[in-house]
N, C-alpha and C positions, 0 to 999 in steps of 0.2 A: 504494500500500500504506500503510493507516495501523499504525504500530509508536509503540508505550511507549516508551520509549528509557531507564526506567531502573529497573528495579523489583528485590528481592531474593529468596531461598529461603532457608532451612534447616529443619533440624531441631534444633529448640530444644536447646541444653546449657549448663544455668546455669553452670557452671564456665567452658567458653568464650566465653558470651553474655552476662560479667559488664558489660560495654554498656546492656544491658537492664538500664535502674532498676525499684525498685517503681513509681517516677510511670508507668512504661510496661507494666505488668503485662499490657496485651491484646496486647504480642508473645511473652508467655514461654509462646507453643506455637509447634508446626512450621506451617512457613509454606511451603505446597509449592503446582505448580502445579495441581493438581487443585485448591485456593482460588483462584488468581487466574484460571483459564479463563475461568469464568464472567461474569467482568469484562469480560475481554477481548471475550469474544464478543457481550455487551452492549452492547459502546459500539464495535462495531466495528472493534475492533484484531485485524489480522491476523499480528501478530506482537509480542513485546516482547525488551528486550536485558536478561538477566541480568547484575548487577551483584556484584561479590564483596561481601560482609561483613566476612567473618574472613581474618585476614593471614596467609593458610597455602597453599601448594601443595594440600593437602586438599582446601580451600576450593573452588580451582579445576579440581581433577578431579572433584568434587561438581557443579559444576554445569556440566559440558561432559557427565558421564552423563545429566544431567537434559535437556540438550537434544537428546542421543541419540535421548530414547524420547520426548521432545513436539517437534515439529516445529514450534509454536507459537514457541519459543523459536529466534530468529532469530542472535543473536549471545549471547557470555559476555563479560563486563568481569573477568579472572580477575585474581588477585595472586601476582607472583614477588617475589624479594629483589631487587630492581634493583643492591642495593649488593652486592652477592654475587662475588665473583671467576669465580664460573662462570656470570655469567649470559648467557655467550649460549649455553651450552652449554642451559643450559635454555628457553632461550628457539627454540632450535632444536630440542629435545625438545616442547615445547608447541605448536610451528609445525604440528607435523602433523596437528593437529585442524580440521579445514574452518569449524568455529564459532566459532574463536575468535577474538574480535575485536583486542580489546585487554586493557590492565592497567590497573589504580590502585591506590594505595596513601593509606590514611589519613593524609595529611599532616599533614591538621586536629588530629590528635590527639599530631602530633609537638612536644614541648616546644621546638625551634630551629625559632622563626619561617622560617627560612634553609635549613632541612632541605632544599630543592627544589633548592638551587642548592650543595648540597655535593659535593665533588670524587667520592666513587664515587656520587651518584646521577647527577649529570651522564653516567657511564660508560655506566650503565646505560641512560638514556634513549637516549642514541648508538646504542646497541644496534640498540631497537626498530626505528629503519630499516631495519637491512638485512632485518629480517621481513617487515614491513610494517607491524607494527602499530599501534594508537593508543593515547592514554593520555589516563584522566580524571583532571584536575584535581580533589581535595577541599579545600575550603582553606576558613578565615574570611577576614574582611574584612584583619586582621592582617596572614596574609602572601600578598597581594594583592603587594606589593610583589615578593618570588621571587616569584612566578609569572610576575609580567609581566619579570623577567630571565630566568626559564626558557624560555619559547615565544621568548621574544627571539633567544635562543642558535640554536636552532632552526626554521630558518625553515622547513621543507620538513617535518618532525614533524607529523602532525595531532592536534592537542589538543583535547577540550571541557572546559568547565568544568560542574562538576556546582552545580546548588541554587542558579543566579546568583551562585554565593561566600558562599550564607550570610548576608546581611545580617540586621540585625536590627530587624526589623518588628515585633517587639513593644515594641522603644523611638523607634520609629521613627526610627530613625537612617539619617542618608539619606550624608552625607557621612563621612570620607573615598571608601566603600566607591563611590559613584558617578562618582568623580574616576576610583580605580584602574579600574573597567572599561571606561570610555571609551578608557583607553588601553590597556589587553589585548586591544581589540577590534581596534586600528587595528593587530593582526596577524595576516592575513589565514588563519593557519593555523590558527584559533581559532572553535571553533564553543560555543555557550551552552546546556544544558538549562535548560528552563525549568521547573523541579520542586524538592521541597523549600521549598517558600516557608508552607506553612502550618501545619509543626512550626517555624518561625522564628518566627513570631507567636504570640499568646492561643489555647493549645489550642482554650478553650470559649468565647472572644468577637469572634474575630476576623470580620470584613465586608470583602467582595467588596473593598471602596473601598482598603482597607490597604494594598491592594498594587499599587492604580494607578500611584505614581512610580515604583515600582521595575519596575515589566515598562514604562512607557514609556520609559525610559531605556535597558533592554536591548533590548528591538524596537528604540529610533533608532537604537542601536550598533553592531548585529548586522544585523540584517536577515532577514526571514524563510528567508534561504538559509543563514544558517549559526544558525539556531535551532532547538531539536527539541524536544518533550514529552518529559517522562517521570512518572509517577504517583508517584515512589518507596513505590509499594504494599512490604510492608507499614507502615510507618516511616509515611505518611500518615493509617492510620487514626487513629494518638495523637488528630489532629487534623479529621478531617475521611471523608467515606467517598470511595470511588472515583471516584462520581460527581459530589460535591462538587468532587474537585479539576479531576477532567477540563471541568467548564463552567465551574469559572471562568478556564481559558485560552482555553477555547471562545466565551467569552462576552466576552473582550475581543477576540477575532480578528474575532468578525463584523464589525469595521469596513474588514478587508483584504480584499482580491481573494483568491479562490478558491484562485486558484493558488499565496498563501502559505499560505494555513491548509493545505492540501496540504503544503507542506513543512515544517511546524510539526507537524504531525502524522503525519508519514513519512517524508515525502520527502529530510529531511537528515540525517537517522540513516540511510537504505537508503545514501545515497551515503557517508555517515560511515564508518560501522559494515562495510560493503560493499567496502573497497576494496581487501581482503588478497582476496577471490574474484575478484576481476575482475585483479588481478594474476598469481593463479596462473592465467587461464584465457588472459593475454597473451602472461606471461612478462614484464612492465613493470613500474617500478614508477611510482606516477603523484605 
């Protein structure tokens, strides 16, 4: 099965979409899947995993309806208050939707570098075990640092990191950010989307070549089994179109065996994204 592994919805609200600059004016409409189908079914993808936006319960029952009625939509990346004193009560309220994968929260946008590694988020994350579920990494290069004590803390947590951490390809800045992921990596519960890399660079100038260091560095790291695609449609078009971004992962893979591009383009998100359904169908948790 080939799956997107990380794309978004909504319906535009300046008020709550105040994220959306002018510089980004081609997001400020609704951005639903009846848009991204067509993509999908273009290039092959048999499924993609909704990613949350907006930091609301809302958020996440918006787009667990939306995977209701398109079956396309294979998993939700929803957002709870982790820091919340009742979160597992909510988090055992949310449990009972069969799509729902995991959570994330906008960390990048938290003013405490540290924020990952504060006593009620830590709570929270604790939590997500006993559900099952995953949780994506947002983060820049900054706090690369928490995270890599977060997944630390947590060894049996499955975490991906979203957008390679954000480096910054349009200064080409390679270091510290290449140091921290080498060692994020070497936690084996830690899987890398390979997405978000070409709103990191020159909107209007950026080449294929820009971003050779930075995807061979996470290929050595990671390894096609815990790597996965994701388009981050719509947030990529700023930068580039659907099919822009999809060849240029595509077009650095031809150099591996089959059988990674296979999991770069499905295979480790089905198993990712996958492992709260195969739980409840065991009774396990893995």
């Amino acid at each position: 099965m080939r799956i997107d592994a990380h794309q978004h919805f909504w319906r535009y609200n300046p008020e709550r979409d105040r994220w959306i600059t002018d510089e980004m004016a081609p997001l400020k409409r609704d951005q639903l899947p009846s848009h991204l189908i067509p993509e999908l079914v273009s290039h092959d993808f048999e499924g993609s995993i909704a990613v949350q936006a907006d930091q609301s319960e809302t958020e996440t029952l918006f787009l667990l309806d939306l995977a209701d009625q398109y079956q396309i939509i294979q998993g939700v990346v929803g957002w709870v208050d982790l820091c919340a004193s009742n979160v597992a009560e909510r988090l055992d309220f949310f449990s009972r939707h069969p799509k729902l994968a995991g959570f994330r929260h906008i960390a990048q946008a938290e003013p405490d570098d540290r924020f990952l590694v504060g006593e009620n988020f830590l709570r929270g994350i604790e939590c997500l075990g006993d559900f099952g579920f995953t949780y994506d990494i947002l983060v820049f290069e900054r706090q690369l640092p928490a995270a890599i004590d977060l997944v630390s803390r947590f060894p049996d947590q499955p975490f991906v990191i979203d957008h390679i951490a954000k480096p910054s390809v349009r200064d080409k800045r390679y270091l510290p950010w290449a140091h921290y992921l080498r060692v994020i990596a070497e936690n084996r519960n830690v899987c890398c989307k390979v997405s978000g890399m070409v709103t990191e660079n020159d909107w209007q100038g950026w080449r294929a070549t820009d971003f050779r260091p930075y995807l061979d560095l996470v290929f050595e790291a990671f390894g096609a089994e815990r790597l996965m695609f994701g388009s981050d449609w719509p947030v990529c078009l700023l930068a580039a179109s659907y099919s822009q971004v999809v060849e240029l992962v595509a077009d650095y893979a031809r150099q591996l065996p089959i059988s990674d591009r296979e999991k770069i383009f499905g295979l480790t998100a089905a198993r990712f994204y996958g492992q709260r359904a195969r739980q409840r169908a065991t009774g396990t948790r893995e």
